[in-house]
N, C-alpha and C positions, 0 to 999 in steps of 0.2 A: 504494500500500500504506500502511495506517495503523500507525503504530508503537505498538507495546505500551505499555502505561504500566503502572508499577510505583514503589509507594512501598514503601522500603526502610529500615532501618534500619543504620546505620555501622557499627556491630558487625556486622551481618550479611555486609558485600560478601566477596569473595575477594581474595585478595591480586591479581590481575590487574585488578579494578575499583577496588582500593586507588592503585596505580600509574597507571592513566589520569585518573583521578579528580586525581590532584599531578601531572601532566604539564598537563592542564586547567587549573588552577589552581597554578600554580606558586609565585605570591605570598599565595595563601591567598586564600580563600573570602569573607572579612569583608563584600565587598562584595556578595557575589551572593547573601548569606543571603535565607531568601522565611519567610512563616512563612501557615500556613493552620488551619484548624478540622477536629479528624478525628473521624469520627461521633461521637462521645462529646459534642463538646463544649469537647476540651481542645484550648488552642493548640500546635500543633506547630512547629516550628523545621526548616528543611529547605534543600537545596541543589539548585539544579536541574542534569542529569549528560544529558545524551545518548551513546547511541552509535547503528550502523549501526541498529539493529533496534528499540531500546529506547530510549524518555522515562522517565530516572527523576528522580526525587525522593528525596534520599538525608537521611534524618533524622540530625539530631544529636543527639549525649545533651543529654538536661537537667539543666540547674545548678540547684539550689535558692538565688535569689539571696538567701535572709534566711541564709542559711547563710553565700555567700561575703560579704556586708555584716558578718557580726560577726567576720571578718577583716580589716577595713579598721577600721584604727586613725585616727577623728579625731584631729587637736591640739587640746589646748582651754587654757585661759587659762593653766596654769601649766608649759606648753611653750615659751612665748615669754617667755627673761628679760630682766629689766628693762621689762616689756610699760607696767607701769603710771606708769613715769617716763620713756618717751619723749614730747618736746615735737617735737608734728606741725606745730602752728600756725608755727614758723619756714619748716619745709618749702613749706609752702601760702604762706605770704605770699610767699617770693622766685617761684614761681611765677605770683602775680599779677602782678608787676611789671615 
């Protein structure tokens, strides 16, 4: 018997494929993330889930990464004080030596 295949979206599952789904992956998904092309075009981000009947592919919501990027605050030069009066060359020299 060939198993159903179903691509799915996370919002969508039932609370009972919520539950198998974190029993499955107990330490989280991070590593078995898969990502493919869906007719459109656009890349999709997705988890692969089997059960007895079913191959699914469980989508994840999408991030808009320019969005969370202007949440990530760089440091830039006048976060580090005294940046411009520290002498590195002592540092470096006892390391050659």
């Amino acid at each position: 018997m060939v198993k159903q295949r179903i691509i799915k979206a996370y919002e969508q599952l039932s609370e009972t494929l919520v539950e198998k789904l974190k029993q499955k992956y107990p330490d989280g998904y991070d590593d078995h993330i898969i990502t493919f092309t869906n007719p459109r075009g656009e890349i999709e981000v997705a988890i692969p889930f089997e059960t007895e009947d079913i191959y699914y592919l469980i989508k994840l919501p999408r991030t808009n990464a320019s969005e969370d990027e202007e949440d990530i605050e760089s440091p830039t030069y006048e976060d580090f004080d005294n940046f411009e009066n520290l002498d590195i060359s002592d540092d470096v020299a006892d390391e050659e030596e």
